[in-house]
N, C-alpha and C positions, 0 to 999 in steps of 0.2 A: 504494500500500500504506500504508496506516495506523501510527502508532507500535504498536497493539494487536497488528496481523496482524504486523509485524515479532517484536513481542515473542513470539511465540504460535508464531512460525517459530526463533526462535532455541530454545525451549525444547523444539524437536522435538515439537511438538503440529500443525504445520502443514506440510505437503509443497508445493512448488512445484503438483505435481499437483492438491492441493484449492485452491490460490490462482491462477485465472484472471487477477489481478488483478497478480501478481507483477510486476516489474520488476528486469530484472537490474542489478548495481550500473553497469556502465559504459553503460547506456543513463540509469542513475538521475541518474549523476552525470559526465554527458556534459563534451564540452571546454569547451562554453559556460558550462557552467554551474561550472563546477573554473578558467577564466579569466577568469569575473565575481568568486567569492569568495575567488581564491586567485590567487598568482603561478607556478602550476602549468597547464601544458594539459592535465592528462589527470587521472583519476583514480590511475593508475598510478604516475606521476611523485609525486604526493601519497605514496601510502606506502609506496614506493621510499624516498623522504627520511627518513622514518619507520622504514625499516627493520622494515617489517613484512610481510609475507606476506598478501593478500588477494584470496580467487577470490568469495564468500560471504559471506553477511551471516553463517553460523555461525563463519569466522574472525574477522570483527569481533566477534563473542560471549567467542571464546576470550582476547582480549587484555581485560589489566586495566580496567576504564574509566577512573580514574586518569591510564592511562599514554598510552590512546587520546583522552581528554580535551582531556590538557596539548598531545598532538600537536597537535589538532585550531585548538583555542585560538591556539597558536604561529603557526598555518601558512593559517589563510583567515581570515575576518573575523569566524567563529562563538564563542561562550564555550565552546562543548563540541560531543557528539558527536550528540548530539541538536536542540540547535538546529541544525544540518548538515543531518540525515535530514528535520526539518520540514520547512524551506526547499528543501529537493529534491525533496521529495513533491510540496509546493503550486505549484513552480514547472513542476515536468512534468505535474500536472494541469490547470497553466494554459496548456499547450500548444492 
């Protein structure tokens, strides 16, 4: 999934249904890949620590970016939230 199609799906323009392409977060952001860039195994554990709530990429939407930023920044080896979702994208396309 694309940052575009990501964005396109947070703002409720885009349904799982029209995106064949979809990828759910914890296939996106599998163990290997959450204990290459993080000292976390799972995605879960990630924002557990965070204390945040996350089934969807439209709960990733609902938190501040700010606040899911500084998480992210803290906590794997990314500056933000977005350089995260790149590098997950390209790396499970590189599968």
């Amino acid at each position: 999934m694309s940052f575009d199609d990501l964005l396109l799906e947070l703002k409720g323009q885009k349904t799982i249904q029209e995106d064949p392409d979809h990828v759910p977060l914890k296939e996106l952001f599998n163990a290997a890949f959450m204990r290459k860039h993080s000292s976390f195994g799972s995605f879960e554990e990630f924002v557990e620590k965070g204390n945040f709530h996350i089934e969807s990429y439209e709960d990733i939407a609902n938190i501040p970016d700010e606040l899911y930023d500084r998480h992210v920044s803290r906590e794997t080896d990314f500056a933000d939230w977005k350089s995260m979702l790149d590098q997950a994208n390209a790396e499970y396309k590189g599968k």
